[in-house]
Backbone as JSON, one array per atom type, in Angstrom:
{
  "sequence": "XXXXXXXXXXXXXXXXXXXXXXXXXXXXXXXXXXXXXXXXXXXXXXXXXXXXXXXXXXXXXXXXXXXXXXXXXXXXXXXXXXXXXXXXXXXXXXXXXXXXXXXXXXXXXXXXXXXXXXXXXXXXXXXXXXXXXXXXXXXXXXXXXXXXXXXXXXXXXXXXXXXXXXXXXXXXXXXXXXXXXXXXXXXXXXXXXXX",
  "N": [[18.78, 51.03, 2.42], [20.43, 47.48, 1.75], [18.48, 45.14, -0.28], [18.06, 41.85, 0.72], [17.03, 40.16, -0.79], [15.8, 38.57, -3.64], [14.27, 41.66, -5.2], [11.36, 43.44, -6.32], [10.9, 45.46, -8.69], [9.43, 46.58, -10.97], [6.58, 46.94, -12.72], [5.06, 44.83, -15.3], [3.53, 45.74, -18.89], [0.87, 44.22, -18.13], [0.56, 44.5, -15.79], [1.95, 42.97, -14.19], [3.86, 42.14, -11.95], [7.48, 42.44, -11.9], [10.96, 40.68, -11.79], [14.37, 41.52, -10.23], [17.0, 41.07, -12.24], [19.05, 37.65, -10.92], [22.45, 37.55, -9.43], [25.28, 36.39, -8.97], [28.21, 35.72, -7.49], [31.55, 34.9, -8.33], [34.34, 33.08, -7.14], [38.18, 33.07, -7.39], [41.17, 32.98, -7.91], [44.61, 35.04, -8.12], [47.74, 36.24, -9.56], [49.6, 35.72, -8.0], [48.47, 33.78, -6.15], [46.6, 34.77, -4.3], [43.38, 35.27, -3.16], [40.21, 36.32, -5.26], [37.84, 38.09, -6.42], [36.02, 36.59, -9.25], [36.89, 37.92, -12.97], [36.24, 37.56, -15.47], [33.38, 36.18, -15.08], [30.45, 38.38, -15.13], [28.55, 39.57, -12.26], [25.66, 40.48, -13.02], [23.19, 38.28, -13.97], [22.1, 36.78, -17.44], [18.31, 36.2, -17.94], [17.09, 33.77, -19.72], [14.27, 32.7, -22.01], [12.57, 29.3, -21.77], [10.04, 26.7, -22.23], [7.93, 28.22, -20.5], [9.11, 29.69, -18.25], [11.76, 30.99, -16.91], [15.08, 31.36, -17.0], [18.84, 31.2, -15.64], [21.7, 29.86, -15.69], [24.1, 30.35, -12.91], [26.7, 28.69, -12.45], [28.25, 25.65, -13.48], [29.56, 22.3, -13.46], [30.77, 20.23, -15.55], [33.11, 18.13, -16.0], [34.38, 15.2, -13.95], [36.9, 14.12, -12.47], [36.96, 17.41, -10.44], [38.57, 20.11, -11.58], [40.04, 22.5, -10.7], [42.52, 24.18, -11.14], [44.53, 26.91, -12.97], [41.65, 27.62, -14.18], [40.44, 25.55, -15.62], [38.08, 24.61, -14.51], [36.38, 27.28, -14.87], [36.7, 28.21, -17.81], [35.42, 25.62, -19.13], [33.11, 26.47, -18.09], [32.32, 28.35, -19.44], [32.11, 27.9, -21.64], [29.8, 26.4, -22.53], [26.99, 27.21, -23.49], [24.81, 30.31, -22.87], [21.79, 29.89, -23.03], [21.35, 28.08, -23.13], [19.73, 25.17, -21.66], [21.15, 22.89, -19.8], [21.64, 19.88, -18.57], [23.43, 18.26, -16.29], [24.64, 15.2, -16.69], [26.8, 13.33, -16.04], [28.03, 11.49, -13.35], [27.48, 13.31, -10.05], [28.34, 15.76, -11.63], [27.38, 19.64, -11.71], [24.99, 21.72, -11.23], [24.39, 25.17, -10.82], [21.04, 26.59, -10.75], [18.91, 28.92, -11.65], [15.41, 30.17, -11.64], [12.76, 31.85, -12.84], [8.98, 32.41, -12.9], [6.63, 33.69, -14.54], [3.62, 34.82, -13.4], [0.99, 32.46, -12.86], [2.61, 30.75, -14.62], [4.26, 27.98, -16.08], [6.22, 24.78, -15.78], [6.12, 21.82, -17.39], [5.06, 18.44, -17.09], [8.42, 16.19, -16.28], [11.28, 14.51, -16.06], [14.2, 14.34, -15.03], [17.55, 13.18, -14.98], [18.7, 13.21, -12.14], [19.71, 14.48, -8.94], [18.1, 16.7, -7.26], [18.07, 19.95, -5.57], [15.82, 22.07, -4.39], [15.04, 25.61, -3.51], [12.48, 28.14, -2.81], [12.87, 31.25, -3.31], [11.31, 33.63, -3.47], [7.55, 34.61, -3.58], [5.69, 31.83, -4.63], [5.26, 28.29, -5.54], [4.14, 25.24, -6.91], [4.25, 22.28, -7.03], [3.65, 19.32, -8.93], [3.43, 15.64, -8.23], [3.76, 12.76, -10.95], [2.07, 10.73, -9.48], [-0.22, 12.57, -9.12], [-0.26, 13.51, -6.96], [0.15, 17.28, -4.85], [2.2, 20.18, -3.84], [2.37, 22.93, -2.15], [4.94, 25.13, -2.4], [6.38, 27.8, -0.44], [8.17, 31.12, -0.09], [11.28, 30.16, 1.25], [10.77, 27.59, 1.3], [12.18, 24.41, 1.05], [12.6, 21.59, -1.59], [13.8, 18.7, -2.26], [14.31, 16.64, -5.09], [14.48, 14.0, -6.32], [14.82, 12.37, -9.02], [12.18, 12.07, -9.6], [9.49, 12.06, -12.17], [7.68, 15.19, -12.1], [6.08, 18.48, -12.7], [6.19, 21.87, -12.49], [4.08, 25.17, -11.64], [3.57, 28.45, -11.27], [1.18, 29.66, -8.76], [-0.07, 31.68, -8.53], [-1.53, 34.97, -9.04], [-0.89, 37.43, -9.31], [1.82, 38.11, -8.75], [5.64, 37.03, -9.33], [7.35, 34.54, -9.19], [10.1, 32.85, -7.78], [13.03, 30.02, -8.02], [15.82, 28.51, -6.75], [17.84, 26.39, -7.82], [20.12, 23.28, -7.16], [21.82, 21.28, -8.85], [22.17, 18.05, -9.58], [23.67, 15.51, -11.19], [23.24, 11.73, -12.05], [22.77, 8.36, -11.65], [20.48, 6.57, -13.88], [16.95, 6.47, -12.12], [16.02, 3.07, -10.61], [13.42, 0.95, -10.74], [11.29, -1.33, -10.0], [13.06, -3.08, -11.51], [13.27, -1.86, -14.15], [14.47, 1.08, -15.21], [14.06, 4.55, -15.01], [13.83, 6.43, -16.72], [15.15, 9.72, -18.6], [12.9, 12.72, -19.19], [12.35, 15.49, -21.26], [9.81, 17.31, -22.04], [10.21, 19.5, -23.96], [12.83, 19.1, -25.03], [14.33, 16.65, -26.09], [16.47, 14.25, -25.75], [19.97, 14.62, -25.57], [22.84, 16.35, -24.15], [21.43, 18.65, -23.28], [19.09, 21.32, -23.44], [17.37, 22.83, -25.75], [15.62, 25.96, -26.0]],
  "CA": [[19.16, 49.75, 2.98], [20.24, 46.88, 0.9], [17.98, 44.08, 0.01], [18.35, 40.43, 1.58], [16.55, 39.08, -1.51], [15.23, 39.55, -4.87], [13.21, 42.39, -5.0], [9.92, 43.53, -7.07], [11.32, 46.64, -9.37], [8.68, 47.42, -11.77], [5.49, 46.28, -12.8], [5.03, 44.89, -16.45], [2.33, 46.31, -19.28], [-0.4, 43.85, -18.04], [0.71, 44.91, -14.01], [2.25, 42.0, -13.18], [5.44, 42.4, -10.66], [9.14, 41.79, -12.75], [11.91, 40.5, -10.7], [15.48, 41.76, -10.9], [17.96, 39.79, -12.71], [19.69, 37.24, -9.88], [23.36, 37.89, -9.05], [25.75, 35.44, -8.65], [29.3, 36.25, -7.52], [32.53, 33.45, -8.22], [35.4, 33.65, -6.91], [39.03, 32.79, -8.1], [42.73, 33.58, -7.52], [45.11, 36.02, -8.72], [48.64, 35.55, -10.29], [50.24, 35.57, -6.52], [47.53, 32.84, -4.9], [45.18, 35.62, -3.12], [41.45, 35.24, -3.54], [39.93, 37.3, -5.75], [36.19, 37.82, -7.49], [36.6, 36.54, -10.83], [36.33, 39.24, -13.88], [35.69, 36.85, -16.61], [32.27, 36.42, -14.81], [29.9, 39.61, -14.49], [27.44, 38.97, -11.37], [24.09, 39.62, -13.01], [22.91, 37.61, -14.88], [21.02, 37.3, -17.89], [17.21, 35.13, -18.23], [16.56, 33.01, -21.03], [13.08, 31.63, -21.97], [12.47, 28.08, -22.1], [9.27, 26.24, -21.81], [7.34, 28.44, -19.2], [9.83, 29.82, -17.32], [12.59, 31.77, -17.88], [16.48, 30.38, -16.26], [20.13, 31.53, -15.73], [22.93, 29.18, -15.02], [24.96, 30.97, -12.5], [27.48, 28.01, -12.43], [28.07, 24.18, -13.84], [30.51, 21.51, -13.65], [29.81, 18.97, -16.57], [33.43, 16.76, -15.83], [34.6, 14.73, -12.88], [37.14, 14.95, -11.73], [37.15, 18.92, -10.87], [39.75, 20.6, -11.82], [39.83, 24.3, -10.57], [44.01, 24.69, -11.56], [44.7, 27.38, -14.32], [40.72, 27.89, -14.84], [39.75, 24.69, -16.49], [36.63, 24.9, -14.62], [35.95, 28.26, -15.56], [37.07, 27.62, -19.09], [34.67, 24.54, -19.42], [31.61, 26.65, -18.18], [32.12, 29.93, -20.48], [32.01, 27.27, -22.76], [28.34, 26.07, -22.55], [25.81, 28.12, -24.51], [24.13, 30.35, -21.93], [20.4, 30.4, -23.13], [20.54, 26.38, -23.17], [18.91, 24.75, -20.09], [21.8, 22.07, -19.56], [20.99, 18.96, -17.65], [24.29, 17.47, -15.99], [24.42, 13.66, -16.63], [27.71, 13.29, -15.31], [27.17, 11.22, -11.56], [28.59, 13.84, -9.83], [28.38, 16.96, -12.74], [26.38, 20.02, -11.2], [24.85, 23.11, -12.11], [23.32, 26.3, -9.92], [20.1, 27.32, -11.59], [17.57, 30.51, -10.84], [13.97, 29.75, -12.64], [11.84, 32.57, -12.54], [7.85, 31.93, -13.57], [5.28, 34.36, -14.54], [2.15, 34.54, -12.36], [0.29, 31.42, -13.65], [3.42, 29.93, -15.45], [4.39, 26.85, -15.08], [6.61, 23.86, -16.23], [5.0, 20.72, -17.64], [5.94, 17.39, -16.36], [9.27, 15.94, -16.81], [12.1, 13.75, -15.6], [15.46, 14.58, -15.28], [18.24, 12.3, -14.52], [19.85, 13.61, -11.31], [18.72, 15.26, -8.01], [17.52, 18.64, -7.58], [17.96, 20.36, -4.58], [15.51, 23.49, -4.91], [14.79, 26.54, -2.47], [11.35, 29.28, -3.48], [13.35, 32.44, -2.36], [10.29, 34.72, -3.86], [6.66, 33.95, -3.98], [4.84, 30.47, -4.38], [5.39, 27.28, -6.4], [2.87, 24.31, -6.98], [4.84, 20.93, -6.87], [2.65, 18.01, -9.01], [4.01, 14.36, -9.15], [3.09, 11.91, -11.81], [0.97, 10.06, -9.09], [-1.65, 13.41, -8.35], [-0.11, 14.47, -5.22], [0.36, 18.29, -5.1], [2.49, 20.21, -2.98], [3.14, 24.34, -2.7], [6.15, 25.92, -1.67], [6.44, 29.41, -0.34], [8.95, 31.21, 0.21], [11.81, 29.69, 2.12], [10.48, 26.45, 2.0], [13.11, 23.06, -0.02], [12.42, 20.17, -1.79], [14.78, 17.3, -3.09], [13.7, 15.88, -6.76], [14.82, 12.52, -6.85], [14.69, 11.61, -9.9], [10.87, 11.71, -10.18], [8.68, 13.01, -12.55], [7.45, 16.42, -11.63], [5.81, 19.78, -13.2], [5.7, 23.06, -11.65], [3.63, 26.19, -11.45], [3.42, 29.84, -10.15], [0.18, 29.68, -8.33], [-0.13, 33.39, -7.96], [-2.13, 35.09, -10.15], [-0.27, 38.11, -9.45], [3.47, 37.81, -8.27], [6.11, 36.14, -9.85], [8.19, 33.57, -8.14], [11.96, 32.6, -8.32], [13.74, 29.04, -7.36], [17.06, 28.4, -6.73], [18.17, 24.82, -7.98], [21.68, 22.36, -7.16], [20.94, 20.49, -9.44], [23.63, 17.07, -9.73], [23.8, 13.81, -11.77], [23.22, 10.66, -11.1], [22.08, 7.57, -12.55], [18.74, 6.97, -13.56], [16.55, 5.34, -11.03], [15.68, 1.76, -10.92], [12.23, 1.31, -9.82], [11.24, -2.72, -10.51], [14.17, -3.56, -12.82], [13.13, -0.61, -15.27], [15.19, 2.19, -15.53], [12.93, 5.57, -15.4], [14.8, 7.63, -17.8], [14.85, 10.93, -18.4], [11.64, 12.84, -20.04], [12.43, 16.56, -21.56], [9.25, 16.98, -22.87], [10.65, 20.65, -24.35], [13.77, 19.16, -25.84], [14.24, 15.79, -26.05], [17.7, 13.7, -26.67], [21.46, 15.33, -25.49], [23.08, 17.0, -22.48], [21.27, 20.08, -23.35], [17.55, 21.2, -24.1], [17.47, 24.1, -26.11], [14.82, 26.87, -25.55]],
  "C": [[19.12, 48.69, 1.88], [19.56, 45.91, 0.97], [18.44, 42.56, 0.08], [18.14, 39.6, 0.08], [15.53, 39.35, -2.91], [14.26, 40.89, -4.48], [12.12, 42.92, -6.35], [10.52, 45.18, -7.47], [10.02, 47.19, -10.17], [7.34, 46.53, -11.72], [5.38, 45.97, -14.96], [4.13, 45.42, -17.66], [0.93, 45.52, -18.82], [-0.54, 43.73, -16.23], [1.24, 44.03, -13.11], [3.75, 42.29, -12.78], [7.06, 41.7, -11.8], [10.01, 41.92, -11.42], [13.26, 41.17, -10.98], [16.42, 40.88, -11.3], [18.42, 39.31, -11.54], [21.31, 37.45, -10.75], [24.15, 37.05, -8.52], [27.45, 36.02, -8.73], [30.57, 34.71, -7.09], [33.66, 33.84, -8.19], [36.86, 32.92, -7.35], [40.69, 33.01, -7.43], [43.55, 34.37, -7.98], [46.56, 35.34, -8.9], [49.54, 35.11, -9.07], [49.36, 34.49, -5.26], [46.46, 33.71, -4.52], [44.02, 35.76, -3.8], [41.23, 36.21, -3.75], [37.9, 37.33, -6.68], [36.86, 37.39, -9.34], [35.67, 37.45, -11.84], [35.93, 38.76, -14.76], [34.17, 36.32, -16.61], [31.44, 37.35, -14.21], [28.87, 38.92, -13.09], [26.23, 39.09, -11.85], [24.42, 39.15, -14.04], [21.8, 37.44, -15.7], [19.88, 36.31, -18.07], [17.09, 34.95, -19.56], [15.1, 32.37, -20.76], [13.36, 30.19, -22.09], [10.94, 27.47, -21.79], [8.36, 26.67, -20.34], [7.79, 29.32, -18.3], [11.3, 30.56, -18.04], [14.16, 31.48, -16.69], [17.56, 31.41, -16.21], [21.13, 30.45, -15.11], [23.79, 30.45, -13.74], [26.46, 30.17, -12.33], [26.94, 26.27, -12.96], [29.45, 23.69, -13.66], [30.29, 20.38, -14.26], [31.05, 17.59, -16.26], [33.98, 16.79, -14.4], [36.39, 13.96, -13.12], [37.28, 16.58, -11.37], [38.5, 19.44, -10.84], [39.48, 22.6, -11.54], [41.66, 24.87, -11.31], [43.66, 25.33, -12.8], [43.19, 27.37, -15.03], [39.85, 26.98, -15.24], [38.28, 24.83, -16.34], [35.96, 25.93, -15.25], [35.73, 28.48, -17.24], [35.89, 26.87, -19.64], [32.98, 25.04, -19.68], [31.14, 27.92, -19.08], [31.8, 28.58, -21.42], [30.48, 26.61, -23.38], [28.08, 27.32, -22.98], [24.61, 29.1, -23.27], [22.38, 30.49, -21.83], [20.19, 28.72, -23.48], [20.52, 25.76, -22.15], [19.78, 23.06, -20.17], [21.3, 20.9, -18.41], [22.72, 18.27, -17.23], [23.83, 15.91, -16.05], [25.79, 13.0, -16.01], [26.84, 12.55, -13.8], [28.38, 12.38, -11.1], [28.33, 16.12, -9.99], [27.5, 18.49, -11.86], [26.26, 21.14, -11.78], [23.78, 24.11, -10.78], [22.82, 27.13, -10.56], [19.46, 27.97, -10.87], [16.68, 30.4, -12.1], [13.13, 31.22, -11.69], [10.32, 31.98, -13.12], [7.1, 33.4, -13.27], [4.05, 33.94, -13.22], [1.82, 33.27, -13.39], [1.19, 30.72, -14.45], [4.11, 29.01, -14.97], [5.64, 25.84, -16.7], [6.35, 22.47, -16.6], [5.73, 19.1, -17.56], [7.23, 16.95, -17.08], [10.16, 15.17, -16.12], [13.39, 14.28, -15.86], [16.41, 13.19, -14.62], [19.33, 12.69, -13.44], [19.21, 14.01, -9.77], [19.06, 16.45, -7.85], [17.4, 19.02, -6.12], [17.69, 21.91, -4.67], [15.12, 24.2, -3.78], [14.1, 27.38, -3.48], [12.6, 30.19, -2.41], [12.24, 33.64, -3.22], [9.26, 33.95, -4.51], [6.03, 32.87, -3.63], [5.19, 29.57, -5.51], [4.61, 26.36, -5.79], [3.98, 23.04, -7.61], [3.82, 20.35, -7.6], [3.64, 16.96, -9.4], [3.15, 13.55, -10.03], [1.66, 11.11, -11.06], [-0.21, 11.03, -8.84], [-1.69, 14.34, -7.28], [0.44, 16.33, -5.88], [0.92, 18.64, -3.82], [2.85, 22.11, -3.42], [3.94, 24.9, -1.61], [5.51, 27.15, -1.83], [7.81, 29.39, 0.41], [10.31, 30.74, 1.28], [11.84, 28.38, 2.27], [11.71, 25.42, 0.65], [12.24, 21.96, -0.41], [13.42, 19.52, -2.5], [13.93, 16.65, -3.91], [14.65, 15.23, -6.71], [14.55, 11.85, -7.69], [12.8, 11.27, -10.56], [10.03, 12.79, -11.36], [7.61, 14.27, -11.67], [6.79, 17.64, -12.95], [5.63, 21.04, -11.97], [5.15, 24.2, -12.11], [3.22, 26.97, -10.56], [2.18, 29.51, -9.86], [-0.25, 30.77, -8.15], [-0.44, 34.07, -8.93], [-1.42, 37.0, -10.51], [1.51, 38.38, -9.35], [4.14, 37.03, -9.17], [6.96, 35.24, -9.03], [9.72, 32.91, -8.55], [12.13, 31.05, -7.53], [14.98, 28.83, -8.1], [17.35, 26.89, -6.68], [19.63, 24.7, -7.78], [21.52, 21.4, -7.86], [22.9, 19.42, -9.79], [23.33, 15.66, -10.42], [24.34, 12.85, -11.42], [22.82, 9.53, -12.47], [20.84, 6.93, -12.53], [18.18, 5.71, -12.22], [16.12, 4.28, -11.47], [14.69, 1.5, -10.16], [11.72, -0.38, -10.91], [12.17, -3.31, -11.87], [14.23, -2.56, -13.92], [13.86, 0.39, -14.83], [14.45, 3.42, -15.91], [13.96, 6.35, -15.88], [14.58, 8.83, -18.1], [14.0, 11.38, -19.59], [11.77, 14.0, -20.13], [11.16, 16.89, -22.55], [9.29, 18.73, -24.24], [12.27, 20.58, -25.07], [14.91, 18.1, -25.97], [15.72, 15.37, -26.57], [18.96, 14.48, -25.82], [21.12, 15.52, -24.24], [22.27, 18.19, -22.1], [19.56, 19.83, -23.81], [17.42, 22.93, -24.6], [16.02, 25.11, -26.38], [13.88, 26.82, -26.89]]
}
């Protein structure tokens, strides 16, 4: 029977649970109009490290207006670097990320400039904002990142845990006339933060 949702394949040399690559399938048209899977993108996909955590784009759109005619989109997103953890700044721009974390691994606070619309589909995650508050997802459960500073970590000293981000740009927030700007503290400067 096939599975609904990642599943737990092996175990690693120090016993902790590996996930299987996520699988992302995009679809396209053929030379006659009829919908087709597109071949220029395989479905799995591969993880890159970065700061904690290890990523895959499965899709982005960096300009506005979209243009799907003759590929462009497609075109645009082969074109990004796939082991660099892109931040759309575009209002608008978006990108569908899959973050895996080690047991105990985590991401260390940061700001992005956009909102984040994330789903735990395996595991547990540990929410902290800048003010103290803490919050943990399990499986199934959303949160919307508006623009605030944030860090996250696996809480699970065994398991690993996966989230599925929408992640879209915006402009930064305005919180008493200041402008909270965005804080990469893993790769500071550009559209991009490289691993």
């Amino acid at each position: 029977m096939a599975s609904d949702g990642p599943s737990t394949t092996s175990e690693t040399d120090d016993g902790v649970l590996a996930l299987d690559p996520p699988r992302r399938h995009v679809t396209t048209h053929d030379a006659t109009g009829r919908s087709v899977f597109c071949p220029a993108l395989p479905p799995t996909l591969t993880m890159h490290a970065v700061s904690g955590m290890r990523f895959a784009d499965g899709y982005a759109v960096r300009e506005l207006p979209l243009v799907l005619t003759d590929e462009a989109d497609l075109r645009a997103f082969l074109s990004l670097p796939a082991d660099t953890l892109y931040f759309p700044r575009a209002e608008g721009a978006t990108v569908l990320r899959y973050c895996d974390w080690a047991p105990g691994a985590g991401l260390p606070m940061h700001r992005t400039e956009s909102i984040d619309y994330g789903t735990v589909v395996f595991g547990r995650m540990e929410l902290t904002l800048d003010s103290g508050e803490t919050r943990t997802l399990h499986a199934g459960d959303s949160v919307v990142q508006r623009g605030t500073r944030h860090a996250w970590r696996n809480s699970s000293d065994r398991e690993p845990a996966r989230m599925i981000f929408v992640v879209q740009g915006c402009r930064p927030v305005r919180v008493g006339g200041v402008d909270l700007v965005e804080h990469l503290p893993w790769g500071e400067g550009g559209e991009e933060a490289s691993p």
